[in-house]
Every structure is written in C-alpha cells, then in structure tokens.
DOSE-569100 format. One record per residue (C-alpha): chain; residue number from 1; residue in three letters; x, y, z. Coordinates in steps of 0.5 Angstrom, whole numbers. Each point is the difference from the previous one (the first is absolute). Example, Ala and Ser with C-alpha at 12.3 -4.5 7.8 and 13.67 -1.06 7.14 Angstrom:
BEGIN
+---+-----+-----+-------+-------+-------+
! c !   k !   r !     u !     v !     w !
+---+-----+-----+-------+-------+-------+
! A !   1 ! ALA !    25 !    -9 !    16 !
! A !   2 ! SER !     2 !     7 !    -2 !
+---+-----+-----+-------+-------+-------+
END
This chain:
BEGIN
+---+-----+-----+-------+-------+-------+
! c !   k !   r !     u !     v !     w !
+---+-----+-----+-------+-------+-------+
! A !   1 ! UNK !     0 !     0 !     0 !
! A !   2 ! UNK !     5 !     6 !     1 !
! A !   3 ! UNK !     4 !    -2 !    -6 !
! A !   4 ! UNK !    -7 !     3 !    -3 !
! A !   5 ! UNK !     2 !     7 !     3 !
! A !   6 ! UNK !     8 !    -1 !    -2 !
! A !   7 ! UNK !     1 !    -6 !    -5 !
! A !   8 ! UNK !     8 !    -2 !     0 !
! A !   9 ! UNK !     0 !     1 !    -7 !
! A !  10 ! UNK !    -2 !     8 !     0 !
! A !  11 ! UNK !     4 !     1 !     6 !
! A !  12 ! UNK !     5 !    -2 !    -3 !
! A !  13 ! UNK !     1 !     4 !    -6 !
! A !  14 ! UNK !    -3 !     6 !     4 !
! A !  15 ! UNK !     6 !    -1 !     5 !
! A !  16 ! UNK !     5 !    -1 !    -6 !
! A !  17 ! UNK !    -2 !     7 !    -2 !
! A !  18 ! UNK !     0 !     4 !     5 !
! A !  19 ! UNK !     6 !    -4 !     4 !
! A !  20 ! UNK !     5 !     5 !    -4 !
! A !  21 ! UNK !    -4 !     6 !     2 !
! A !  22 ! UNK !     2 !    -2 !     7 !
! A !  23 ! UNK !     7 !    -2 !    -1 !
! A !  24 ! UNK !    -2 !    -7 !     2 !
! A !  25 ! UNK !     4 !    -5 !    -4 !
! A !  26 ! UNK !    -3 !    -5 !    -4 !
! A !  27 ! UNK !     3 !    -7 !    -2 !
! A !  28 ! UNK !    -4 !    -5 !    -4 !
! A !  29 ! UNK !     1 !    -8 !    -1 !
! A !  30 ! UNK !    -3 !    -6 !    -3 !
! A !  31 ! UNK !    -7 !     0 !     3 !
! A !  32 ! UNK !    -1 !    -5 !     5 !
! A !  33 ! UNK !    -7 !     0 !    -1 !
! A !  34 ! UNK !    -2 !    -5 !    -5 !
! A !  35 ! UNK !    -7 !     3 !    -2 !
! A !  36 ! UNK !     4 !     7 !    -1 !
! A !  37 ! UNK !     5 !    -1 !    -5 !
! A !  38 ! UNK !     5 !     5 !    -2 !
! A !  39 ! UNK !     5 !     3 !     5 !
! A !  40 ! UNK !    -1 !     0 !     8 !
! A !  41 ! UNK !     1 !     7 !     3 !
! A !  42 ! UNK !     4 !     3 !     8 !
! A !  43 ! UNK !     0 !     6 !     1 !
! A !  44 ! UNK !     5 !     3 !     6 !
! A !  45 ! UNK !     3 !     6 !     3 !
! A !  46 ! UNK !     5 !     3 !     5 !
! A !  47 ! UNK !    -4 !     4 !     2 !
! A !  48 ! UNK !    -8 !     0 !     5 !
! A !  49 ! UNK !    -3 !     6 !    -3 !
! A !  50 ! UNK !     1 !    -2 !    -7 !
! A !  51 ! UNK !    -4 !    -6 !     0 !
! A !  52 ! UNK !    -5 !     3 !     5 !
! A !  53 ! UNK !    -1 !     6 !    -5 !
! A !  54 ! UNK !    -2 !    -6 !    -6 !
! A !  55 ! UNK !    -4 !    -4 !     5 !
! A !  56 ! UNK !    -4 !     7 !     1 !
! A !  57 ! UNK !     0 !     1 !    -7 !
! A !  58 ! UNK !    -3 !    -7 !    -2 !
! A !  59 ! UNK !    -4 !     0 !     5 !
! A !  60 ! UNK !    -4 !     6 !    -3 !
! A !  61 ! UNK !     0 !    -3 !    -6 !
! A !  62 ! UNK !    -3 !    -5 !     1 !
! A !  63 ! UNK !    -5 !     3 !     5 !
! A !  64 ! UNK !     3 !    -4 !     7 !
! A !  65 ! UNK !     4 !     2 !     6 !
! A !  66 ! UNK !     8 !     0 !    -1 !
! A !  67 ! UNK !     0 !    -6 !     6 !
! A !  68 ! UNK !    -4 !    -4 !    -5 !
! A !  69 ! UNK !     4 !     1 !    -6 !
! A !  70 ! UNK !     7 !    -1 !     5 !
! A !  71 ! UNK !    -3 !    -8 !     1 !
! A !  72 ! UNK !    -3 !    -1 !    -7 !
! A !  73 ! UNK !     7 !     2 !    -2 !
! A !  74 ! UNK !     3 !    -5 !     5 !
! A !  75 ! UNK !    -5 !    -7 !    -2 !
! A !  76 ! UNK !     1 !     2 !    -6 !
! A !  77 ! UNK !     8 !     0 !     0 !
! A !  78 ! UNK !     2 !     7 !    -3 !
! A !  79 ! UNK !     3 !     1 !     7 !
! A !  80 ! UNK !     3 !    -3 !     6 !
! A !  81 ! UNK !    -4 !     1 !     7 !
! A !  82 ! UNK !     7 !     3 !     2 !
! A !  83 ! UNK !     0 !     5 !    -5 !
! A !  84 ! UNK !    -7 !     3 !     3 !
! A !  85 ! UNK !     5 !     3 !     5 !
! A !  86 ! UNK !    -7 !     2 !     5 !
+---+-----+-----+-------+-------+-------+
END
C-alpha cells in the first residue's frame, strides 16, 4: 500500500534528478531486483544537510513527509540507514 504513495521506480528517478542539486553522489550498478532490470541506484554523501534537503524536496514532490521518504529510501536500498544521520 505505501509504494502506491511513493513507487520504487518513481522515486528513483526522481532521487537521481535531484541528487546533484543537493551534492548527493549517485552511484549506480546492476540491479539486484529481477522485476527492475536495468541498473540499480545508492546514493551517498559526506554531509547530513545534503541528504536531509533532497528528502525534503522529494517529499513535496510526491506530497509525504520527508521522514517517509527517508524510510522509503532506505526499504528501497537507495540508502543505508547509517546514511540517515537522525
């Protein structure tokens, strides 16, 4: 039911237009996930701030709070709950 609110898919890409605005890095690999083929996507950065300013940005975006698009990144692998330095 919440990846109706936020789908993997759309967050993604969103996350990966936005990341550079926010001096997030994106890496990007083979996906892991056999029903998304293509290349997978981690995104990481030094700084707190940086990641906390595209979470709020995403989560306007998609009409949530940032909190939930910090945990949908999370489930969904873009980042690692270390990165989410709250």
């Amino acid at each position: 039911m919440v990846s109706l609110l936020v789908p993997r898919q759309l967050l993604s890409a969103a996350a990966a237009d936005l990341a550079p605005e926010f001096n997030v890095r994106i890496h990007r690999g083979p996906s892991l996930d056999q029903e998304i083929p293509g290349t997978s996507l981690h995104l990481s950065t030094t700084d707190a701030d940086d990641l906390e300013g595209l979470e709020r940005e995403l989560a306007m975006r998609f009409g949530v709070n940032p909190r939930f698009v910090q945990v949908r990144l999370q489930r969904y692998g873009l980042i690692r709950p270390e990165a989410a330095w709250r």
